[in-house]
Backbone as a ProteinNet text record, in pm:
[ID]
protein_1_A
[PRIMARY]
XXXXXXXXXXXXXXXXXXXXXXXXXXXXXXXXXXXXXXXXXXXXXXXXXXXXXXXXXXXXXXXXXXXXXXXXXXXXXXXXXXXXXXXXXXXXXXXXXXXXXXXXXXXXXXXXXXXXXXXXXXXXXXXXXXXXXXX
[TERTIARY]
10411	10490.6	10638.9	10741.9	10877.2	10927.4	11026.6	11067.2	11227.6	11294.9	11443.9	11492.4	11577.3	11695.1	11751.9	11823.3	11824.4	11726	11595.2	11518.3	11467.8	11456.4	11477.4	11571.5	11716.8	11811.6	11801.5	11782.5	11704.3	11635.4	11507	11450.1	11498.4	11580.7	11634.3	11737	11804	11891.2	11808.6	11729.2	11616.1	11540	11499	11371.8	11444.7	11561.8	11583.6	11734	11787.8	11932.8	12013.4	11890.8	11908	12041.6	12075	12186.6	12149.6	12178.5	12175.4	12251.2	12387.2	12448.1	12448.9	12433.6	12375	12315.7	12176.4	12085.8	12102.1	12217.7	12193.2	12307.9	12386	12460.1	12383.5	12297.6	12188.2	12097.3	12042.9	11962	11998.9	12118.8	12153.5	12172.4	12218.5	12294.3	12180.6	12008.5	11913.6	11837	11838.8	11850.4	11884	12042.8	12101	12046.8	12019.4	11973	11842.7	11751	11585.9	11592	11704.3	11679.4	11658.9	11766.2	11733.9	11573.4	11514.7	11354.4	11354.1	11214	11214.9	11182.9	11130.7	11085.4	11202.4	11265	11420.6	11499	11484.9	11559.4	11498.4	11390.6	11282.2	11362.5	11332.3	11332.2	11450.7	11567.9	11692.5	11772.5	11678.1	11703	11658.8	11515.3	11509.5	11597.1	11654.3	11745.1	11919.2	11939.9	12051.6	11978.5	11875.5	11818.1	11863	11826.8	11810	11966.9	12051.8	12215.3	12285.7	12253.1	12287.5	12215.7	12162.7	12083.1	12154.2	12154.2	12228.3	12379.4	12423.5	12572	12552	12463.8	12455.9	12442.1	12439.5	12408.5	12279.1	12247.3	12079.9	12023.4	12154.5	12099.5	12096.7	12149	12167.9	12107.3	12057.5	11931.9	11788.9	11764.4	11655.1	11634.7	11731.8	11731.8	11735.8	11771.4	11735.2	11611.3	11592.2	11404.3	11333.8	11332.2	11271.7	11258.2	11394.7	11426.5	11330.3	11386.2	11271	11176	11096	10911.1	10891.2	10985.8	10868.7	10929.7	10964.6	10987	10869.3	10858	10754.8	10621.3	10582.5	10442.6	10339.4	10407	10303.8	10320.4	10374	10311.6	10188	10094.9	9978.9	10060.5	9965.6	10010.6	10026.7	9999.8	10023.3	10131.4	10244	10335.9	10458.4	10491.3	10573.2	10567.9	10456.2	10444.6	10481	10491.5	10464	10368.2	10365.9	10281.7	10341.9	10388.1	10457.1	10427	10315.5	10213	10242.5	10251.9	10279.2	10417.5	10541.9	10660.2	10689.3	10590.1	10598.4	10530.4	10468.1	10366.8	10488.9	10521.7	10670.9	10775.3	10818.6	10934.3	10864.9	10785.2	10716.3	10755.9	10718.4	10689.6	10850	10945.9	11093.3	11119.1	11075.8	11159.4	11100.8	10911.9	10941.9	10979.8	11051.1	11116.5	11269.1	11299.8	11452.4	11460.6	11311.6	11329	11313.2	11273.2	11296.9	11382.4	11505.8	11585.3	11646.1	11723.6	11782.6	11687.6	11598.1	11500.7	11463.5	11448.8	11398.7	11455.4	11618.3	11677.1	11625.2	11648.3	11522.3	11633.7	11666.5	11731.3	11698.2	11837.6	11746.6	11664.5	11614.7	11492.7	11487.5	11481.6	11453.6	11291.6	11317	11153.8	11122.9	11057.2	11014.5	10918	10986	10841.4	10777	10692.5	10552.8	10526.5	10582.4	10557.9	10396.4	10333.7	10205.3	10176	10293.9	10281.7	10333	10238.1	10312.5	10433.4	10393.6	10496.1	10601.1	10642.2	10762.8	10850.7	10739.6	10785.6	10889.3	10809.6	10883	11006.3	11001.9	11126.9	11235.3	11192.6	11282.7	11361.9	11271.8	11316.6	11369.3	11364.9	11464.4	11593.2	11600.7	11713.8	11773.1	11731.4	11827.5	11880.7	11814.9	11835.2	11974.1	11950.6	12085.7	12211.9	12161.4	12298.1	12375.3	12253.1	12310.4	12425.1	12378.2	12477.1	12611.4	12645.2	12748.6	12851.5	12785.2	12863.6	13030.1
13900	13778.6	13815.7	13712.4	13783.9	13717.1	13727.4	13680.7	13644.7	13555.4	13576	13707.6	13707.9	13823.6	13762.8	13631.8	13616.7	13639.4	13600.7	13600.7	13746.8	13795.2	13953.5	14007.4	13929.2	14001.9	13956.2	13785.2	13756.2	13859.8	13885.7	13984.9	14105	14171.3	14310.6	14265.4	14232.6	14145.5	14101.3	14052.8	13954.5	14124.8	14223.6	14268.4	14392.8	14499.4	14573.3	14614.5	14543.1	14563.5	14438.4	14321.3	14276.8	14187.7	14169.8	14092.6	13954.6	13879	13704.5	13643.1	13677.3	13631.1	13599.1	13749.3	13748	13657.2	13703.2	13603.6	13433.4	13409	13263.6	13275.9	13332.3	13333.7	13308	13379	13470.8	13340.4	13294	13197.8	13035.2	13007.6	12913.8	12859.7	13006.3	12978.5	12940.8	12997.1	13012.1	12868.3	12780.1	12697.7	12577.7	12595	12497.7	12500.8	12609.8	12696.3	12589.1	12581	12545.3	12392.2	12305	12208.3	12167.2	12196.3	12215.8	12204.1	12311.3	12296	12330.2	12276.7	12255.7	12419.3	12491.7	12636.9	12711.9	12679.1	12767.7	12750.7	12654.9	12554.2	12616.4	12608.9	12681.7	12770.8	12907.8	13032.1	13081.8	13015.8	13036.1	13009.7	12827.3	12801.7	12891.4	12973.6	13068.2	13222.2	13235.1	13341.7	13309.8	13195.2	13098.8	13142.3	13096.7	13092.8	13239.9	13325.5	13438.3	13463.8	13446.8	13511	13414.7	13285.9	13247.8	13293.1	13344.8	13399.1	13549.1	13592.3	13696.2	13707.9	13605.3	13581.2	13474.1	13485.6	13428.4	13252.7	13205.1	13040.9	13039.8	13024.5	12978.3	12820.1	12743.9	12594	12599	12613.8	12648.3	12706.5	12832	12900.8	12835.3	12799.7	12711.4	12603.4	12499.6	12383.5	12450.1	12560.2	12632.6	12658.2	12718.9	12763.4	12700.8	12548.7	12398.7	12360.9	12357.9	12289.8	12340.9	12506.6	12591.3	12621.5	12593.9	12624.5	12439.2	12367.6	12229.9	12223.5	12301.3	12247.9	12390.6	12496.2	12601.8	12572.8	12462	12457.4	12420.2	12329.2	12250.2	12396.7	12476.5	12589.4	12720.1	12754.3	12848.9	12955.5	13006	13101.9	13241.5	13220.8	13360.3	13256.2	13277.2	13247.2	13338.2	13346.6	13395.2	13567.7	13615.2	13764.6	13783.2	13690.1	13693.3	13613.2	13678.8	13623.8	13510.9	13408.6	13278.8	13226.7	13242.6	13224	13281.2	13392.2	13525.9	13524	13472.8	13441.8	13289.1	13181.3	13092.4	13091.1	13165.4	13168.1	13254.9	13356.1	13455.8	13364.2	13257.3	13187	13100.6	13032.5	12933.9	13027.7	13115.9	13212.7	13208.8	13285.6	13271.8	13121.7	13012.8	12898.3	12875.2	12896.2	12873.8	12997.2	13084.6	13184.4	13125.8	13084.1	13025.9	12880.7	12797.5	12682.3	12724	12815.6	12870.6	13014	13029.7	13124.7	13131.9	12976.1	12941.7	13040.1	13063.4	13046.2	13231.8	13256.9	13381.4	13437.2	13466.8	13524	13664.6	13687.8	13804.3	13835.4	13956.4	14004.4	14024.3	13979.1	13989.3	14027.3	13992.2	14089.4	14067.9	14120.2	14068.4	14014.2	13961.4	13927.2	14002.4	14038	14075.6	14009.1	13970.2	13928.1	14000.4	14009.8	14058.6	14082.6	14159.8	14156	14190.5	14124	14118.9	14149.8	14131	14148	14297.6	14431.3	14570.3	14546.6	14467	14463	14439.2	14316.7	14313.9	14375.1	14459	14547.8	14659.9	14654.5	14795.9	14749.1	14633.4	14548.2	14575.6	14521.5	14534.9	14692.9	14766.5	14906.1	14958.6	14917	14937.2	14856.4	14757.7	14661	14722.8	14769.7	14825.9	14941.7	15061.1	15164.4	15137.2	15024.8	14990.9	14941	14856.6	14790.6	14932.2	15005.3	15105	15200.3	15200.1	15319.7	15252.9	15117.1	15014.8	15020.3	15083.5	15032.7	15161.1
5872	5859.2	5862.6	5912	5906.9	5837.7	5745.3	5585.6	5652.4	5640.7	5657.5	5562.6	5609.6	5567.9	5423.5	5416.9	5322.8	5180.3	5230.1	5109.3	5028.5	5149	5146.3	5006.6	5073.6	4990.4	4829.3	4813.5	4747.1	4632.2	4687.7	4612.8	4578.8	4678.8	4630.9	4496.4	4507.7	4396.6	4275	4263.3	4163.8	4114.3	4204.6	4147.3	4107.4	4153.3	4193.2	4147.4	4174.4	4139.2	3990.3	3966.3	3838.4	3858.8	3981.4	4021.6	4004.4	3895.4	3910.6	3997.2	3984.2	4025.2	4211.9	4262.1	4368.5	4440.7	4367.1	4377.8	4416.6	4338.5	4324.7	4454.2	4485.7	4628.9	4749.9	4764.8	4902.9	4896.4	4797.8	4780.9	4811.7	4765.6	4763.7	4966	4990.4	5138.5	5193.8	5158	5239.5	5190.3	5051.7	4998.1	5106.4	5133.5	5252.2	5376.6	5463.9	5579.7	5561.4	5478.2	5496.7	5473.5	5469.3	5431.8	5291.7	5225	5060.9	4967.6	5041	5024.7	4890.6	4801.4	4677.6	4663.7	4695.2	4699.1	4649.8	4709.9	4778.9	4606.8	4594	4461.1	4332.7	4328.9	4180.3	4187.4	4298.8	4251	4252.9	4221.4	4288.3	4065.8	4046.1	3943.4	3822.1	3856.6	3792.4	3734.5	3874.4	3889.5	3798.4	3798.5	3759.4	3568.1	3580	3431.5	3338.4	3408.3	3368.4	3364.6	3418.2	3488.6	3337.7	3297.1	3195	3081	3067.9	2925.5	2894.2	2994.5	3005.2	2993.6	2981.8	2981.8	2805.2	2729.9	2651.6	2607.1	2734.1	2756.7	2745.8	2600.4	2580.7	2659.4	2601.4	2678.3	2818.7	2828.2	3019.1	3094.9	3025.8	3085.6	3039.4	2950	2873.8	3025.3	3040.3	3126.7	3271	3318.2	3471	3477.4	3360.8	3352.5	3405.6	3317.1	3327	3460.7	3489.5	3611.1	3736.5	3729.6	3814.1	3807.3	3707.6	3646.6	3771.2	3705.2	3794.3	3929.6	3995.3	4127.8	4197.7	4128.8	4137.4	4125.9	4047.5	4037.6	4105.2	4194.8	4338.9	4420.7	4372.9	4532.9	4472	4592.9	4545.1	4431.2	4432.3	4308.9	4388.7	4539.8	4589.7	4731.8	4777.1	4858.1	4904.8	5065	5084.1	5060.3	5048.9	5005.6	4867	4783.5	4653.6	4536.5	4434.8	4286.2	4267.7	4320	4252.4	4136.6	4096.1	3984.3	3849.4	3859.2	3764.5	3751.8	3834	3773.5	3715.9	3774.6	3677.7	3565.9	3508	3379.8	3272.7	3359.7	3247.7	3269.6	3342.9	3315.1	3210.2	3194.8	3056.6	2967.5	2971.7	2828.3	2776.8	2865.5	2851.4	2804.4	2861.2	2829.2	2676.7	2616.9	2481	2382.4	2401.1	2317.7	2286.5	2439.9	2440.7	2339.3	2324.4	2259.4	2064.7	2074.8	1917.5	1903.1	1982	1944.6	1872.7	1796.7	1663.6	1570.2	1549.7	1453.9	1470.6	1607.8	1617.4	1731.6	1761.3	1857.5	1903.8	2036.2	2106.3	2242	2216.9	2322.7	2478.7	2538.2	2719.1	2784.9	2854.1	2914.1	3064	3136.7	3323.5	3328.6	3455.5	3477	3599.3	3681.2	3791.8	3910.6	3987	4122.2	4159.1	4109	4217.2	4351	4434.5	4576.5	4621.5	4673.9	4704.9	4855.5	4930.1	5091.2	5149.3	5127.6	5130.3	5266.3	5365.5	5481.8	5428.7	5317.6	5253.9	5202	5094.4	5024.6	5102.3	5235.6	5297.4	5346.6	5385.4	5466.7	5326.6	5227.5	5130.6	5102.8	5112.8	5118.1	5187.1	5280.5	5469.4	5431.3	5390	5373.3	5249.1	5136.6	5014.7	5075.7	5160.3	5178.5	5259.7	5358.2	5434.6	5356.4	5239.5	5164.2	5121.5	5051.2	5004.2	5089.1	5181.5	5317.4	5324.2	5323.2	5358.7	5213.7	5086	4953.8	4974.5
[MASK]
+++++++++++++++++++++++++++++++++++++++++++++++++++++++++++++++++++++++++++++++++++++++++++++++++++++++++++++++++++++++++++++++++++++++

């Protein structure tokens, strides 16, 4: 299967280099690019989720979570050469830790996608190896 480039980068950013911010760049453009598809939007709001939690915006990341767990859930649980499934079940988990952090604050943590499509995986590894040569 051939993956855009963007989404690609996407993942290297999200799985690899822990870049939110990124993420929500590469994503967003590819976001606009697809016709602001609801897909594009979840996993993008997820990435947004995490980049504010990490920057200490509990509400903000709490309500990205949300936002991106329900626009994630109408798709299989295996899509796009990934676990879609297995990152919406650890974004739930994140959003009820974040709804009792008053109570029981819990330091950052990343989440990880699942790459399930080895062709990807390698694309991804061809594409970091290249960002890397360019830094």
């Amino acid at each position: 299967m051939m993956y855009d480039p963007l989404y690609i980068q996407f993942l290297i950013h999200f799985n690899w280099n822990r870049d939110y911010y990124e993420c929500h760049e590469v994503m967003e453009e590819l976001w606009l690019e697809e016709g602001r598809h609801p897909l594009c939007q979840g996993l993008l709001q997820i990435a947004v989720g995490l980049y504010h939690f990490e920057n200490g915006n509990v509400q903000g990341s709490r309500k990205l979570f949300t936002a991106g767990i329900e626009k994630l859930v109408p798709y299989p649980e295996q899509i796009l050469g990934i676990h879609l499934g297995r990152l919406v079940r650890e974004a739930r988990q994140y959003v009820l830790q974040l709804e009792c952090w008053e109570q029981a604050p819990f330091p950052f943590y990343h989440l990880t996608i699942q790459i399930e499509d080895a062709e990807l995986l390698e694309v991804m590894t061809e594409v970091q190896s290249m960002m890397e040569e360019f830094k």
